[in-house]
TORKOL-4160 file (C-alpha; in steps of 0.2 Angstrom, whole numbers, padded with zeros to 4 digits, m for minus):
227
<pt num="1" X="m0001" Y="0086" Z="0056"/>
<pt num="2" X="m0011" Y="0079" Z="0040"/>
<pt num="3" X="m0004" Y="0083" Z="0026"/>
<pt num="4" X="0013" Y="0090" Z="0029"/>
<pt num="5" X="0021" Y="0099" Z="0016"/>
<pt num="6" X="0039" Y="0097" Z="0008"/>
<pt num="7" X="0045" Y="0110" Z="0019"/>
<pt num="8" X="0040" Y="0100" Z="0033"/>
<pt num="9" X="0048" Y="0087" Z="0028"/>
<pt num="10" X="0065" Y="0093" Z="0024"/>
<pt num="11" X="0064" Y="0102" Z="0043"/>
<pt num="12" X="0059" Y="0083" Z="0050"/>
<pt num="13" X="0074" Y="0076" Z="0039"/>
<pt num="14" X="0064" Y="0062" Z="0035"/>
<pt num="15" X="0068" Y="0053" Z="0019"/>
<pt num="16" X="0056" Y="0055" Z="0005"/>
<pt num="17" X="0040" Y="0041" Z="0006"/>
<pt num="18" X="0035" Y="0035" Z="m0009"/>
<pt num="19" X="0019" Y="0022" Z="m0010"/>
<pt num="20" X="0016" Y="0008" Z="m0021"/>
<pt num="21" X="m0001" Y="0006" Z="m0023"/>
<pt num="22" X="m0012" Y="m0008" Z="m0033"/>
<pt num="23" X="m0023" Y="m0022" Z="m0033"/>
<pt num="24" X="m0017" Y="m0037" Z="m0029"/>
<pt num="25" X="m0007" Y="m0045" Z="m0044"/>
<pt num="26" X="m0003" Y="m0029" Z="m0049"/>
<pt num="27" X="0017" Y="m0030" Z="m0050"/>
<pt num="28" X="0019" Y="m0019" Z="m0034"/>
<pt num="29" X="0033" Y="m0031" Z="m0028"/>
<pt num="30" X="0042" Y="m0033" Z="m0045"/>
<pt num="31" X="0040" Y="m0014" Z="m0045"/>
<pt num="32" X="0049" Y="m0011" Z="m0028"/>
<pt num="33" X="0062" Y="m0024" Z="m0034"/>
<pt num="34" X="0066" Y="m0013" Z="m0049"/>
<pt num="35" X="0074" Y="0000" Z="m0037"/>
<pt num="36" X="0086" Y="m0011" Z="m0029"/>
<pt num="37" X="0100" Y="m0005" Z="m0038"/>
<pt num="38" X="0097" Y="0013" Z="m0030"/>
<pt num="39" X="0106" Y="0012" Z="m0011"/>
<pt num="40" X="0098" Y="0029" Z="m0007"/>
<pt num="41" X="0084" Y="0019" Z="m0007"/>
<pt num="42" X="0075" Y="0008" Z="0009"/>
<pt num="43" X="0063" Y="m0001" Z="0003"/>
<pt num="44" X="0050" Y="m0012" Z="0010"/>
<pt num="45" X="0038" Y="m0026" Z="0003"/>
<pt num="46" X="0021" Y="m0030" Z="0012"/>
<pt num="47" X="0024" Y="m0040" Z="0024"/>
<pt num="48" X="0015" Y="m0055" Z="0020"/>
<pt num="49" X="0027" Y="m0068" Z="0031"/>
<pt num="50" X="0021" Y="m0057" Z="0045"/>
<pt num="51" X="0003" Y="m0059" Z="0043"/>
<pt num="52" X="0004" Y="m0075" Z="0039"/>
<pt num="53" X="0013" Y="m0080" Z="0059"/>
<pt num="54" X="0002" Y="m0068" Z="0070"/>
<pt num="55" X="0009" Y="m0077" Z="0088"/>
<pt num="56" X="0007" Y="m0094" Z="0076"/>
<pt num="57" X="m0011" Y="m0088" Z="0066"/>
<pt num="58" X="m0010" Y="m0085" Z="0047"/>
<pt num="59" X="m0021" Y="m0071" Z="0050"/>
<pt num="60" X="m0019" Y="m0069" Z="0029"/>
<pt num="61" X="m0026" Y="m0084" Z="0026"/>
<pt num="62" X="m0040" Y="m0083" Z="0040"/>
<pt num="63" X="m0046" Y="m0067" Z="0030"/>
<pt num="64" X="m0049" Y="m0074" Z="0014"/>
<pt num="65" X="m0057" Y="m0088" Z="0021"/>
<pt num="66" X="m0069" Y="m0079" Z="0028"/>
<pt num="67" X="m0069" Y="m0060" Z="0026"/>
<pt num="68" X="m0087" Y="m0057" Z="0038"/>
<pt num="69" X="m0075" Y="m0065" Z="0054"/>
<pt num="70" X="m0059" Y="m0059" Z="0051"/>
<pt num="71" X="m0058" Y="m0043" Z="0043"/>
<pt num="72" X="m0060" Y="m0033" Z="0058"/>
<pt num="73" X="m0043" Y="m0041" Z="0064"/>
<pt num="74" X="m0034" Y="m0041" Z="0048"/>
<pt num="75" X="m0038" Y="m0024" Z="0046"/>
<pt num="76" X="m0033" Y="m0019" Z="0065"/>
<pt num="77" X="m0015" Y="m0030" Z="0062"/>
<pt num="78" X="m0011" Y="m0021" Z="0047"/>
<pt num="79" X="m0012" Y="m0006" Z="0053"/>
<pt num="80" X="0001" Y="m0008" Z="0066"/>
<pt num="81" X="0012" Y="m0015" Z="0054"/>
<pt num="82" X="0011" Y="m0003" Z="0039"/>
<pt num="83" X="0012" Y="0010" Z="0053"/>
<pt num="84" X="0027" Y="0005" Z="0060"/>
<pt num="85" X="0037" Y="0004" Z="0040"/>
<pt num="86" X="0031" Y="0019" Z="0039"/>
<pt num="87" X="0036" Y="0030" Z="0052"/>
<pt num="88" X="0053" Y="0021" Z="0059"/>
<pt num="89" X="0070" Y="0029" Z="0055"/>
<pt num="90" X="0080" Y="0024" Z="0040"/>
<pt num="91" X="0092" Y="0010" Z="0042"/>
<pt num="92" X="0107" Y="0021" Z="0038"/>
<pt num="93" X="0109" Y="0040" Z="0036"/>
<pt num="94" X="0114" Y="0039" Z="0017"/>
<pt num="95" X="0095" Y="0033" Z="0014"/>
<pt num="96" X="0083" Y="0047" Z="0006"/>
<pt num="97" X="0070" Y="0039" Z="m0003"/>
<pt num="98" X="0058" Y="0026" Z="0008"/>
<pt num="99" X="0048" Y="0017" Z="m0003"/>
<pt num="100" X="0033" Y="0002" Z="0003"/>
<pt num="101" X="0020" Y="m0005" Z="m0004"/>
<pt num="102" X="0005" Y="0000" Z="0002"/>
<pt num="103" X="0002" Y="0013" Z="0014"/>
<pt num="104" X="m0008" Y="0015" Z="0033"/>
<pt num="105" X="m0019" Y="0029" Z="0021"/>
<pt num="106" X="m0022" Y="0014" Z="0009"/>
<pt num="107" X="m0028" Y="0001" Z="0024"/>
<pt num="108" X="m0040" Y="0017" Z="0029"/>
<pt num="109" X="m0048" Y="0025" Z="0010"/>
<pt num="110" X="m0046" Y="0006" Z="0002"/>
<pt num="111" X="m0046" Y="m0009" Z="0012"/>
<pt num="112" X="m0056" Y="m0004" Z="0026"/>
<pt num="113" X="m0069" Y="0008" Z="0016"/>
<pt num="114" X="m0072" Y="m0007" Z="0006"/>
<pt num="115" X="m0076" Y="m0018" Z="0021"/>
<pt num="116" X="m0089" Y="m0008" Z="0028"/>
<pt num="117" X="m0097" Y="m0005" Z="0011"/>
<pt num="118" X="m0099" Y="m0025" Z="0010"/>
<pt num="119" X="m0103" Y="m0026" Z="0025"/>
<pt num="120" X="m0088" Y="m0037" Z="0032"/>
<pt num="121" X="m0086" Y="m0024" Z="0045"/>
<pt num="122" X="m0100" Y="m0020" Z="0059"/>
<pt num="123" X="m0102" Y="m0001" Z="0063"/>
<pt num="124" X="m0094" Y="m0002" Z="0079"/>
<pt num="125" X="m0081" Y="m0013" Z="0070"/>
<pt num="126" X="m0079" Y="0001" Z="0057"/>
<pt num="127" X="m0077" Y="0017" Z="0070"/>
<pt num="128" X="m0065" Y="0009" Z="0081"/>
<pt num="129" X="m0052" Y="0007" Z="0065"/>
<pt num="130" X="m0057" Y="0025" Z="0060"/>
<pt num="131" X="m0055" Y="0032" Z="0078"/>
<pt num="132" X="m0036" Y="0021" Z="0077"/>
<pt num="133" X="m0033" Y="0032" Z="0059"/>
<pt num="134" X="m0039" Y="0048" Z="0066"/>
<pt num="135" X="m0026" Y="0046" Z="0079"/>
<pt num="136" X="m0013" Y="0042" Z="0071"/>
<pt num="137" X="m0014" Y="0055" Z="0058"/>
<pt num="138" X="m0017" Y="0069" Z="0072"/>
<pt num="139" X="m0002" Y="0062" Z="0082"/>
<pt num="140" X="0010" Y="0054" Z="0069"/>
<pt num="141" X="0018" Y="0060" Z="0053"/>
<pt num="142" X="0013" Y="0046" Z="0043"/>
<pt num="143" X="0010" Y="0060" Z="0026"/>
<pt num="144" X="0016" Y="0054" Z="0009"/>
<pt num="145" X="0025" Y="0062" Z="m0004"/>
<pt num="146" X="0020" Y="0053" Z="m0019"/>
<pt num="147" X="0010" Y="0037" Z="m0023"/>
<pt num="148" X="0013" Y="0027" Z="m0040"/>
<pt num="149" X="m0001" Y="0019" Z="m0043"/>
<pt num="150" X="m0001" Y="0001" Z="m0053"/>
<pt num="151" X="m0018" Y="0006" Z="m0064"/>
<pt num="152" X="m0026" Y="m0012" Z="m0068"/>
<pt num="153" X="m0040" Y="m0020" Z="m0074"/>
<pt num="154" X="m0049" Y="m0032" Z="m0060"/>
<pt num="155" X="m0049" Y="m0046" Z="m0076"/>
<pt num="156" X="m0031" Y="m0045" Z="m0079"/>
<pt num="157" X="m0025" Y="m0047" Z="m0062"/>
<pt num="158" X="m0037" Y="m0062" Z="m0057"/>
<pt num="159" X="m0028" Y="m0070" Z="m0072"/>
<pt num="160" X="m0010" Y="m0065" Z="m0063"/>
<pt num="161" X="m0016" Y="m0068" Z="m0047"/>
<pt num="162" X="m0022" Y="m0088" Z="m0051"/>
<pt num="163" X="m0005" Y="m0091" Z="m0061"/>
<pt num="164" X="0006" Y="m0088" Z="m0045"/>
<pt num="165" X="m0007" Y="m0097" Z="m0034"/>
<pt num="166" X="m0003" Y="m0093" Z="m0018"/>
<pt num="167" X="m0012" Y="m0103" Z="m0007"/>
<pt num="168" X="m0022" Y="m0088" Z="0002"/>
<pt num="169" X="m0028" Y="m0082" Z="m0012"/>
<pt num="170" X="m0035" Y="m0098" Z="m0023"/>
<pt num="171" X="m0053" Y="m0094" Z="m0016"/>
<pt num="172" X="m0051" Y="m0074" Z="m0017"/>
<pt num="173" X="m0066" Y="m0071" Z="m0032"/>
<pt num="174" X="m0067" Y="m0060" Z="m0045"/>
<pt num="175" X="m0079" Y="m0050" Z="m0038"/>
<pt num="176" X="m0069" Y="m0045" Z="m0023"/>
<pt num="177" X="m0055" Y="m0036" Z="m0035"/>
<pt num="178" X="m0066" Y="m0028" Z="m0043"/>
<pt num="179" X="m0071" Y="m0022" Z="m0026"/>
<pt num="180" X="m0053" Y="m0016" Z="m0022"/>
<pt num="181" X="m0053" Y="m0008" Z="m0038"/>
<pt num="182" X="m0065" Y="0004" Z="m0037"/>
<pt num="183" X="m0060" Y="0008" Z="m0017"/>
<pt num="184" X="m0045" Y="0012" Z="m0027"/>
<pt num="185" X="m0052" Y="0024" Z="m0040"/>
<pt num="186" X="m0064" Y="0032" Z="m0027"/>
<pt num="187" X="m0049" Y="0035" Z="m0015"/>
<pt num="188" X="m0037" Y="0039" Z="m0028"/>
<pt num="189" X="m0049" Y="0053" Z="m0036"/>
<pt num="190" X="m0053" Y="0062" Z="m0019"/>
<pt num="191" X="m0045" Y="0076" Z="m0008"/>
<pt num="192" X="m0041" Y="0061" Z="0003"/>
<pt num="193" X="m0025" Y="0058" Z="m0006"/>
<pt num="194" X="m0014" Y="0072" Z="0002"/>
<pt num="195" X="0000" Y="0069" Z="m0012"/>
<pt num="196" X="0005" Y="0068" Z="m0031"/>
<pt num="197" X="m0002" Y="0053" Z="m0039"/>
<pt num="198" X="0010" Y="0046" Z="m0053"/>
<pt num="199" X="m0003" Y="0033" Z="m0062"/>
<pt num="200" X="0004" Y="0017" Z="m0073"/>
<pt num="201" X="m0006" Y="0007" Z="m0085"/>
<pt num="202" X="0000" Y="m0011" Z="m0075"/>
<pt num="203" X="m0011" Y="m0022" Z="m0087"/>
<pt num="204" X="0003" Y="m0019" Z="m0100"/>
<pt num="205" X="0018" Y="m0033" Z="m0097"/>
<pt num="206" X="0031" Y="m0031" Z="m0082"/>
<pt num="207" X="0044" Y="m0027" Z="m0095"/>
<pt num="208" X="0034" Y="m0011" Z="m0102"/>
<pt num="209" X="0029" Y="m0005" Z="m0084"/>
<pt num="210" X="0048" Y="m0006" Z="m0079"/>
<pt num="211" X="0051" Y="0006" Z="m0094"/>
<pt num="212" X="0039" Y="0017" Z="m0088"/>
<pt num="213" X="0048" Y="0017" Z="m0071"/>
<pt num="214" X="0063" Y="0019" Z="m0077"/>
<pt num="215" X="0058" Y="0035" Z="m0085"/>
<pt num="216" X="0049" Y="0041" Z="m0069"/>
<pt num="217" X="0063" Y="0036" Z="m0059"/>
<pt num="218" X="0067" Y="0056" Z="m0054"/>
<pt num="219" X="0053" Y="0060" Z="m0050"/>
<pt num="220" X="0050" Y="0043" Z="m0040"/>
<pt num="221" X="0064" Y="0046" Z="m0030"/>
<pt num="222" X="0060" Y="0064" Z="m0028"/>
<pt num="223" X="0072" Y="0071" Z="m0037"/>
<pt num="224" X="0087" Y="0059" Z="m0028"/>
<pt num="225" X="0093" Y="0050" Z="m0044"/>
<pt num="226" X="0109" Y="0043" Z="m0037"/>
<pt num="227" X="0116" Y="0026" Z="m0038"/>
């Protein structure tokens, strides 16, 4: 089932996924807000709320406060919950575009690739969330049609990321987006993608990245421009 064509998924009469993908800070939410005004369009933010109130644990903040204890986790619960955005049914039949921010691929090639390279994953750790993808992938038609990518520099959006100041992230260091950053441009640059790749420079202003969207906007929505 990896890597199902168009064709397939105009016989599965799925909607059309898009991903939003980007370092933290990158303006993925802004992004996915942009296309509100598009009610062909489902779309879902991460779902930070739900991390943060795991059965009572803020499983978000227990990660950045230490990344060598709870990565492993983290890692596990997002899976499920990426997974389920993206393979439920749309809400109502009139949606044809499903975009999220993030994707199941991007907890596997990023996130969880990253992890094991700094070693906040064990090896048994790391092959039991590969084993969990492998699955999934096999079994599930979790495939993406297109991923706009939110291209920043990690300087820029430590800047962003400390002038929001969400309280997870005040001890998140430089260092660790620059991590995130190149887990992006490695995944991003290899056969592992599976989809077009629509790239936009995100260290720009929000107002000059919305342009660019605008003017992607058909091909973001896979060719369902309709208000």
């Amino acid at each position: 089932m990896k890597g199902l064509t168009n064709a397939a998924r105009v016989i599965n009469k799925r909607p059309f996924r898009v991903s939003i993908e980007g370092n933290i800070g990158s303006g993925k939410s802004t992004c996915i807000k942009h296309f509100e005004k598009y009610k062909n369009v489902e779309k879902h933010p991460e779902p930070i709320q739900e991390w943060r109130n795991v059965s009572g644990h803020n499983l978000l903040g227990l990660l950045y406060s230490d990344l060598n204890q709870w990565s492993f986790a983290f890692q596990h619960y997002v899976h499920l919950s990426r997974l389920k955005i993206q393979t439920s049914p749309p809400s109502t039949p009139d949606i044809t575009v499903k975009m999220f921010e993030r994707s199941v691929q991007n907890s596997r090639h990023c996130f969880v690739e990253n992890a094991k390279k700094q070693n906040f994953l064990e090896d048994p750790q790391y092959q039991v969330l590969l084993s969990w993808f492998d699955y999934t992938e096999k079994n599930l038609d979790i495939s993406l049609d297109l991923i706009v990518y939110l291209r920043t520099t990690p300087e820029v959006v430590w800047e962003r990321m400390m002038q929001r100041g969400r309280a997870e992230e005040s001890e998140v260091p430089l260092e660790y987006l620059k991590q995130v950053h190149d887990s992006y441009e490695n995944w991003l640059s290899s056969p592992d993608v599976g989809c077009e790749v629509l790239t936009i420079d995100a260290d720009r202003n929000i107002d000059t990245v919305l342009e660019d969207l605008e003017r992607y906007t058909y091909k973001i929505l896979g060719g369902n421009h309709t208000n």
